[in-house]
N, C-alpha and C positions, 0 to 999 in steps of 0.2 A: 492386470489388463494389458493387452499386447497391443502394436501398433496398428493391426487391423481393425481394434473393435474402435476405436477414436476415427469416425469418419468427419466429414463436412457437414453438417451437420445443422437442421432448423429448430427452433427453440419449438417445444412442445406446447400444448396451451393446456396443459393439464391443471386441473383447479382445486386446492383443498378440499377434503373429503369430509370435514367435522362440518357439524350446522356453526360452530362457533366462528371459525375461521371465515364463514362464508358471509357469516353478520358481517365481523369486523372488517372484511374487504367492501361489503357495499358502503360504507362509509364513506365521504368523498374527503378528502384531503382536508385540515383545516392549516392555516397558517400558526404560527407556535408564536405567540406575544413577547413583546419586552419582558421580564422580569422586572431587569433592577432600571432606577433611574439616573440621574448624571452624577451624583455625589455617591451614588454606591460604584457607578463605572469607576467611578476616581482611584476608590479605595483599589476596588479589583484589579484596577490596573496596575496601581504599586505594589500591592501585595505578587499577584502574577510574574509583572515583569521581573520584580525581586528574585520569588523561585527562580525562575528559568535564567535569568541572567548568572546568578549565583551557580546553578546547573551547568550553564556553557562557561563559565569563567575553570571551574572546578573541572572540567571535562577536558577544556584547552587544555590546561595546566597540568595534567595527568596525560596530556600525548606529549609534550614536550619533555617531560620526566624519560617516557617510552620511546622518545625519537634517537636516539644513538643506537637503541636494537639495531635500527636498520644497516647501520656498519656492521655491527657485531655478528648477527645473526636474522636475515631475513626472515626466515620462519616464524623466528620468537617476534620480531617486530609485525608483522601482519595479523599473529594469535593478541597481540598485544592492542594495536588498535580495531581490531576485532570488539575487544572488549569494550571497550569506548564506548564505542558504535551503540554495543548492548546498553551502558550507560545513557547516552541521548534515548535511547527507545524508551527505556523506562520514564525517563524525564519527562519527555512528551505524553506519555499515557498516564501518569501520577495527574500533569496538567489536564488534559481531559474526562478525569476520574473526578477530579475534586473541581473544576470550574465549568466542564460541558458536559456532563454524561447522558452518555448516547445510548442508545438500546439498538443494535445490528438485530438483522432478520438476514440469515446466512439461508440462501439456496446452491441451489446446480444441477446440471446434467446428469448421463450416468456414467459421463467420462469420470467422473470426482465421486462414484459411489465408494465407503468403505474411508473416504480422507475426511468427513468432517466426521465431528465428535462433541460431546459436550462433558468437559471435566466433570471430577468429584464435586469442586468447590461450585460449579457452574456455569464457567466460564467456558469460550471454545477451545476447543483443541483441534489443531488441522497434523497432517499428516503427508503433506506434499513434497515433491523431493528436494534433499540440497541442494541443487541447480536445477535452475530454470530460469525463464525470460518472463516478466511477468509484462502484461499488456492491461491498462483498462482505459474508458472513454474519461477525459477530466471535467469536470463538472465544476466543480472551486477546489478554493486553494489548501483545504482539508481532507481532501481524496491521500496527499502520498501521507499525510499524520495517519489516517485511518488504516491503511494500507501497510505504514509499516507496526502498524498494531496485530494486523494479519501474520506478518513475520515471527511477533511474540511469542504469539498464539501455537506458531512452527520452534519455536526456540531459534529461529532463525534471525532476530531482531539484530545481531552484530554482523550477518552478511550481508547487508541491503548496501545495491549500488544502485544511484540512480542517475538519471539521463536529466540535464537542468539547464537553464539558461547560464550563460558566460556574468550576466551582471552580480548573479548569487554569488558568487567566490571574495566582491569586494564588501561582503558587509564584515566590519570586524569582528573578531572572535569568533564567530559561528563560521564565515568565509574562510577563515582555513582552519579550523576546523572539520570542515566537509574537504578540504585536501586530503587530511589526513586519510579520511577517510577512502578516498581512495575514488571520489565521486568525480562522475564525466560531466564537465563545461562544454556546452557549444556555443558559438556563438553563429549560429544558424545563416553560416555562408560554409558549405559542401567545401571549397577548395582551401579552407584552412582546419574546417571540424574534421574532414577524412583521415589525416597523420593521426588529427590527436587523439581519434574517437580509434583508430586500430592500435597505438601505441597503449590506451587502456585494457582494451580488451584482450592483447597482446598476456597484461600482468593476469587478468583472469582467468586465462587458458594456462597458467602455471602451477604449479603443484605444489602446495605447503602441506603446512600442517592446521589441525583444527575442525575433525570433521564427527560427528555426534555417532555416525554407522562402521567406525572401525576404521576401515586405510582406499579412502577412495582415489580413483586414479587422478579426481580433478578436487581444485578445492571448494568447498562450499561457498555457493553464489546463488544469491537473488535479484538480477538484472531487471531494473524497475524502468518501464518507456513508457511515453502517453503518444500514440503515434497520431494526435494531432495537434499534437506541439503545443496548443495553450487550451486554458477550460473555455467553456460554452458561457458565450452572452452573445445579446442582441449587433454588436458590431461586428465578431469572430464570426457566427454566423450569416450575418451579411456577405461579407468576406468569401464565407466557404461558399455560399452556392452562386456565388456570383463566378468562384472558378469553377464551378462544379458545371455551371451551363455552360461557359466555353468550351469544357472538355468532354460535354456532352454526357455527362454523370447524373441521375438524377438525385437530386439534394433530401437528404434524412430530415424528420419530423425533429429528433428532438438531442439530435447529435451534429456536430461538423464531421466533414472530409476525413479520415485518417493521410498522413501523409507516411510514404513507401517508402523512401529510398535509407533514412538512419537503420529502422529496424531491417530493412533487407538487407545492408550491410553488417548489424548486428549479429544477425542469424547467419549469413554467411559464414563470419568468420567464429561463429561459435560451434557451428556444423562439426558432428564427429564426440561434441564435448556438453553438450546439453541433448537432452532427449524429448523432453516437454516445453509447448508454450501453453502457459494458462494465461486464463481472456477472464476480468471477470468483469462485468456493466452492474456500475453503482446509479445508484437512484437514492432521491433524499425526498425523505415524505413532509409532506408543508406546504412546496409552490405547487398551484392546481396544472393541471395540463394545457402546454402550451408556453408556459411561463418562464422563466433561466431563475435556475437555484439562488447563482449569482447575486441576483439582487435582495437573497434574503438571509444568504447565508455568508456571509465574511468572517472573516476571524476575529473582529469588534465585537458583531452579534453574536457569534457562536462562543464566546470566551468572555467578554465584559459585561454584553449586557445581558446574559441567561436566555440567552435564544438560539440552542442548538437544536438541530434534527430532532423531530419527533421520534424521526428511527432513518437509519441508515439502512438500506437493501441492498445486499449483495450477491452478485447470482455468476456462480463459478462453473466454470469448463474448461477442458483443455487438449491440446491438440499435440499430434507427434510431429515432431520434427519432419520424420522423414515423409510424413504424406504433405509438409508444407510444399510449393512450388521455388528452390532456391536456386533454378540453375537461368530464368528469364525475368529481370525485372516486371516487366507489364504482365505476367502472367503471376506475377506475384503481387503487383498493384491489386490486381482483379479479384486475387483473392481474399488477401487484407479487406477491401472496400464490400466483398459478399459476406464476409463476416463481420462489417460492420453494418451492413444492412439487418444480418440478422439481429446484432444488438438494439436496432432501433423497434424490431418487432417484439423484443423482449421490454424495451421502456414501453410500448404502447399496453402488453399485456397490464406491463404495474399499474400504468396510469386507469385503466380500465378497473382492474380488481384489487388493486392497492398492493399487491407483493406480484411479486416473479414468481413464473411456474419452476417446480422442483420435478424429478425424478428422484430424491435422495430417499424418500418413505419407506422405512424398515431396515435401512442400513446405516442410522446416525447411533451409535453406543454412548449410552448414559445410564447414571445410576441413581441418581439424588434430583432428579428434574424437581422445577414447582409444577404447580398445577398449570399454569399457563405455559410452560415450557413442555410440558405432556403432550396438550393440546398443537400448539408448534409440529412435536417432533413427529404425531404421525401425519401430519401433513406435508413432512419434509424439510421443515426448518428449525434452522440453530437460535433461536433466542435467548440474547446475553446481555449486558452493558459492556463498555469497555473498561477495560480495571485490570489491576497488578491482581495476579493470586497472593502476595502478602505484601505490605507494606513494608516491610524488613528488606526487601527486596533492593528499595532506595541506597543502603548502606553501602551497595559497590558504585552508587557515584564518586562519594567518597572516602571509600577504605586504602586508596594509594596514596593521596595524599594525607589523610590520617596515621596513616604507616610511614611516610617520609617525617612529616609533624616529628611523632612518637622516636622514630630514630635519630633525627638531627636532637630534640631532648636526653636522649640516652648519652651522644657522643658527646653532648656541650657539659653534663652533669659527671662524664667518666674526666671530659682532659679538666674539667674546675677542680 
């Protein structure tokens, strides 16, 4: 598809075509119950935090092994905590396979026809390119886990950068950790984030190595923004339309403000070297219309106490670059803020008929669907869980230090 057929674009209100699909949408939302109680929270919580700690300890420990690359050899150093990177993806989706599993309901446009897919195993498979900017509205604090599951799903799970608060970098292990990884800190005052945020994007517009389609000119990136800086509750909101009426904006049902000015300077200085921004507006089925997810969905409930998403909705589109507006701020405000207006016509449809309208119908390739995944596909949607296609998968957390292990053994049992 060429830069002409991607215009501006309102969300269609096209509605499933099966009588089954039409049932399950008149349903009204219900809230998803506790599961466990406080002595099973316990357990989960040691068990849990166990894995993932052990995860990030094992993950640190295996970029500091890989940290002198970057004297040696930049390349091999960047291919190297690339892999990392792919490491935490896994970790995190192992975590929410076995303690939240979520069933996604994937839509889109027909900018994204011919990119979603659904494996052999059953799982999605997306087909989006190695660089891009990716945008969505933040809802809680499981949007970028879910997100970079989406990456997975592209084989792209070791290029994810993302855009984060300055306080992230000081929790131990994890906090530099995500240095390594090569992720942008603001600390959301413009006159100190501007150096640091073009001094990153600066390393991104460089050329390595590590790209899955042969010798691209740039290296594979997935630039992850939430351009309105924090998720959706009843005081963000407050907040947002209270500037939103100063500035004469009128205020979204069931989003805040996006804010211009990071990702206008993002795009700018990626202009020439990215081609696509994909938008995609997530929705979590549970809180009824009107309500902030917020208050049902925390990573406590969603992970200790067995109260994740009924289903995650995601509904993708994407836009070209060059028909973005990047040579006048305000002319790019305006347009950021008209396509975030449409995102909130796309939450009203969910809220109405419980999924987002698709365009994808007849172009999603699969070979083993279920019965209910049939049903889905000719109405345009990907229905999955979140899940590793093997659990072997796990073993590159740690095969380097297993490998180091195994060699310091060799060399202590060759000089005894």
């Amino acid at each position: 598809m060429d830069s002409a057929e991607v215009r501006q674009r309102k969300p269609t209100a096209a509605e499933p075509t099966t009588a089954e699909l039409q049932e399950h949408s008149s349903k009204p939302p219900t809230e998803p119950r506790l599961k466990y109680g406080i002595s099973m929270q316990i357990v989960r919580s040691l068990l849990l935090s166990t894995w993932f700690d052990c995860c990030c300890i094992v993950i640190f420990a295996t970029q500091l092994i890989g940290s002198p690359l970057y004297l040696i050899h930049k390349d091999y150093y960047y291919s190297y905590m690339a892999f990392t990177k792919q490491c935490f993806g896994l970790a995190i989706t192992a975590l929410t396979q076995w303690a939240a599993p979520t069933l996604f309901r994937v839509s889109g446009d027909a900018s994204v026809r011919g990119q979603l897919h659904l494996s052999d195993d059953g799982l999605l498979r997306t087909t989006f390119p190695e660089r891009l900017v990716l945008i969505a509205n933040h809802q809680v604090y499981t949007d970028w886990i879910y997100l970079w599951w989406f990456a997975y799903t592209n084989v792209m799970h070791g290029r994810v950068f993302i855009i984060l608060k300055e306080s992230l970098k000081y929790i131990p292990v994890v906090g530099q950790g995500m240095m390594f990884y090569g992720f942008i800190f603001m600390a959301r005052k413009w006159i100190s984030d501007k150096p640091r945020l073009q001094h990153r994007l600066e390393k991104l517009k460089t050329q390595h190595s590590g790209s899955h389609s042969g010798q691209p000119k740039y290296d594979p990136m997935w630039l992850l923004m939430f351009p309105e800086g924090t998720n959706l509750s009843i005081n963000t909101k407050r907040k947002s339309d209270a500037f939103g009426l100063k500035q004469g904006y009128p205020s979204f049902k069931h989003q805040i403000l996006p804010r211009s000015t990071g990702l206008f300077f993002c795009l700018q200085q990626l202009r020439g070297t990215v081609d696509w921004v994909y938008d995609s507006t997530i929705a979590y089925e549970g809180p009824p219309k009107g309500s902030y997810p917020d208050k049902y969905f925390t990573l406590r409930s969603t992970y200790l106490q067995g109260r994740p998403p009924t289903s995650v909705n995601v509904h993708w589109r994407r836009f070209a670059m060059a028909d973005i507006p990047l040579d006048d701020q305000q002319e790019f405000d305006a347009w950021l803020r008209a396509r975030w207006a449409e995102k909130d016509e796309l939450m009203d449809h969910y809220f109405e008929t419980g999924r987002f309208p698709s365009e994808l119908a007849g172009s999603i390739e699969s070979k083993n669907p279920t019965e209910e995944q049939k049903v889905a596909l000719e109405a345009g949607f990907v229905e999955c869980n979140v899940r590793l296609h093997h659990w072997a998968e796990l073993g590159q957390i740690f095969m380097v230090l297993a490998g180091v292990a195994l060699l310091c053994r060799s060399i202590g049992s060759w000089i005894g």
